[in-house]
N, C-alpha and C positions, 0 to 999 in steps of 0.2 A: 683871843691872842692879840698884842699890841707888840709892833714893833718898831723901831726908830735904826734912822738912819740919815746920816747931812750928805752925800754927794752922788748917787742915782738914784734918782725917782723913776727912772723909768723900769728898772728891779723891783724898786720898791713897788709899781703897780703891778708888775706880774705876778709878783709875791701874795698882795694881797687877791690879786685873783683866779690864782693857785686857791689857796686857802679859800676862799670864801667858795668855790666848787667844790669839793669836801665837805660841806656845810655847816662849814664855822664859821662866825664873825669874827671880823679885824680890825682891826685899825694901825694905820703910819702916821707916825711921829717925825715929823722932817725937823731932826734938833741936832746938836752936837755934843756928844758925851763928852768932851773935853772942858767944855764952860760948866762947871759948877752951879750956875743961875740958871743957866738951859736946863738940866738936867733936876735940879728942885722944879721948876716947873713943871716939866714931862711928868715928874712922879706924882706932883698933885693931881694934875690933869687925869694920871691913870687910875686913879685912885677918887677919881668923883665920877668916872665911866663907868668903872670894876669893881670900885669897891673894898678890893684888896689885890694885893701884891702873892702869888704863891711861889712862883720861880723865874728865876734869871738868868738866860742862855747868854753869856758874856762875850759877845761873838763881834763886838764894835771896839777897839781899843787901839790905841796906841801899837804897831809893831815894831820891834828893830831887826832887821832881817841878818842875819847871824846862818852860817852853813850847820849848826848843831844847836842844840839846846844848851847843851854845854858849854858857848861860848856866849851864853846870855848872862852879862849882867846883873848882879840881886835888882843893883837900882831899874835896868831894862825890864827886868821880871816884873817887881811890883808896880813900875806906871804902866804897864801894858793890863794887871789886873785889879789893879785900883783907878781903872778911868772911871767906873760906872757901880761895880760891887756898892763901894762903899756909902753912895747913896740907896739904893735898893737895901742893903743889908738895914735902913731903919724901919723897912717897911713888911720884913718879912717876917711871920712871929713865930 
């Protein structure tokens, strides 16, 4: 499991040490899905640890905080799921 995240690492180690007592290995990515440049490099990086890409929990993104869904946006929709998809979606076959 490989997960990334830019602004608490201190989640981010509990997280990883959550999971790694389960006895999986992890790894944290301290990148920001918003940069484009960050984010080809995470995938490289994932992808010379792993080997491959199988799935993408989308769970880093842009929000806009709306009282309903229904008051979201198309344009709020899609940057909230195209911060990170769209990269990942080259690597998933």
């Amino acid at each position: 499991m490989a997960f990334c995240d830019v602004c608490e690492p201190e989640l981010a180690e509990a997280t990883l040490s959550a999971t790694r007592q389960t006895g999986q290995s992890a790894r944290y990515f301290r990148t920001s899905v918003a940069d484009r440049r960050e984010l080809e490099l995470l995938f490289k990086d994932l992808l010379d640890e792993f080997g491959r890409l199988d799935i993408l929990v989308n769970n880093a993104a842009y929000q806009e905080h709306v009282p309903d869904i229904d008051h979201l946006t198309d344009e709020h929709f899609d940057r909230t799921l195209q911060t990170m998809a769209r990269e990942a979606a080259k690597h998933i076959p």
